[in-house]
C-alpha positions in Angstrom: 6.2 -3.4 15.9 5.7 -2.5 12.2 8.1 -2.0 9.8 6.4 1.1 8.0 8.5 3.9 8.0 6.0 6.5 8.7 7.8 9.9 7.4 8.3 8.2 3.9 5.0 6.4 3.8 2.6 9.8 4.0 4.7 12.6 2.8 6.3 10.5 -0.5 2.1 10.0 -1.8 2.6 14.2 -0.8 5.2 14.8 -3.0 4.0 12.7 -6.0 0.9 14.3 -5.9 2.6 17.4 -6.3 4.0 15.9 -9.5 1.0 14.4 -10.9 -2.7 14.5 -8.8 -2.8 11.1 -11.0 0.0 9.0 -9.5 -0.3 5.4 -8.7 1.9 3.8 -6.2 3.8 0.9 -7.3 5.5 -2.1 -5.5 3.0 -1.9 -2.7 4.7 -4.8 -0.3 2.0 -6.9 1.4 5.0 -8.0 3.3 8.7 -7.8 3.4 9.9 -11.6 2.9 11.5 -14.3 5.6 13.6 -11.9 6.6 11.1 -10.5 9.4 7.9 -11.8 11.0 4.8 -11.5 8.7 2.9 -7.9 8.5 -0.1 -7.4 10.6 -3.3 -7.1 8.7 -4.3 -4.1 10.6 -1.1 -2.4 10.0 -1.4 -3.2 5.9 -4.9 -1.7 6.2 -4.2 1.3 7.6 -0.6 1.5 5.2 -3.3 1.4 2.3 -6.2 3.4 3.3 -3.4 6.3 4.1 -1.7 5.7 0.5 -5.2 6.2 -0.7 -6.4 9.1 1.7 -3.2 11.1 0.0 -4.5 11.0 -3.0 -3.3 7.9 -5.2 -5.1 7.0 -7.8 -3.4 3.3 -8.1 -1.8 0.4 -6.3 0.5 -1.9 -7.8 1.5 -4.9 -5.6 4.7 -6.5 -5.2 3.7 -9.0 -5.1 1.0 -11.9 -5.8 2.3 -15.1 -4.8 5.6 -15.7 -2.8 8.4 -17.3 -4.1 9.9 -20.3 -3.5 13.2 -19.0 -3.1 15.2 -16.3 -1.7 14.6 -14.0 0.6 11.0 -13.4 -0.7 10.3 -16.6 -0.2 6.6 -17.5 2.2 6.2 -14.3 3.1 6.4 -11.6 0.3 3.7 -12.4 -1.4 -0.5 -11.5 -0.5 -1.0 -15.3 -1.3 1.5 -18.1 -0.1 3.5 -20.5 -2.9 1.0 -22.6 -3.6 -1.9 -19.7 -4.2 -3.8 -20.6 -0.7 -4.4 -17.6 1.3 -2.5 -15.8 4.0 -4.4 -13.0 6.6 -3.4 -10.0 4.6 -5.0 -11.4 1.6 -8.9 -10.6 3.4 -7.4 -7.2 3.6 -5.9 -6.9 -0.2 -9.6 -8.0 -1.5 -11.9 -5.9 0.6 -9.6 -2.2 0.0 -9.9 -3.8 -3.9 -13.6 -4.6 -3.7 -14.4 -1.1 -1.9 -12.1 0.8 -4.8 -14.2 -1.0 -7.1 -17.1 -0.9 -6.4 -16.8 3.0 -5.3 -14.2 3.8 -8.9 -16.4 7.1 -9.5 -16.0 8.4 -5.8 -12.3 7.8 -5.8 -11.1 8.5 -9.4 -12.7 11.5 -8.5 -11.9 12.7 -5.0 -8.7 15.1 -4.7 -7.3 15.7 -1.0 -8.9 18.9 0.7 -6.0 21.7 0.0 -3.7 22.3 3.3 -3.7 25.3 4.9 -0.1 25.3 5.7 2.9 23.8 4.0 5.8 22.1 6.0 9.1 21.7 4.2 11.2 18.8 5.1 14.9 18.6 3.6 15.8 14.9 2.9 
């Protein structure tokens, strides 16, 4: 089961949008550290293409390589300690090489406008 809390994940992209329709997200985790079982790649994939699809303009990971102590430690990272790679790394590439090489389409696109608005009270 994933860990991705699904109300916060899409309507947080929502509401920064509303700030700025030039928002990056930052700390991006690729994982979530020794203290649960490593991410699926599928569910990272779908985590990013849906931070994307709202709108984002940026992703900033947290983080590259996993530390070697603490609770970040093996898992928190898109690469493992000693820079070798782990599954979600195939995943953090390819959404990077398809940003890439498609910057125009994406720095570009805006999110079609919604028809309705649903207000949620946190």
């Amino acid at each position: 089961e994933s860990r991705i809390v699904f109300e916060k994940e899409f309507q947080n992209p929502d509401y920064l949008r509303g700030i700025d329709e030039n928002y990056f997200v930052h700390e991006v985790y690729p994982d979530w550290g020794s203290w649960y079982e490593a991410e699926k790649p599928e569910i990272l994939r779908y985590m990013l293409w849906s931070i994307i699809s709202h709108g984002a303009k940026g992703l900033m990971y947290w983080q590259m390589r996993a530390e070697r102590l603490g609770l970040e430690n093996n898992l928190a990272g898109f690469l493992n300690m000693d820079g070798t790679d782990r599954p979600i790394t195939k995943v953090v590439s390819e959404v990077g090489r398809l940003l890439e090489d498609n910057k125009e389409l994406f720095a570009n696109a805006k999110p079609k406008k919604a028809d309705i608005v649903i207000v949620y009270d946190y």
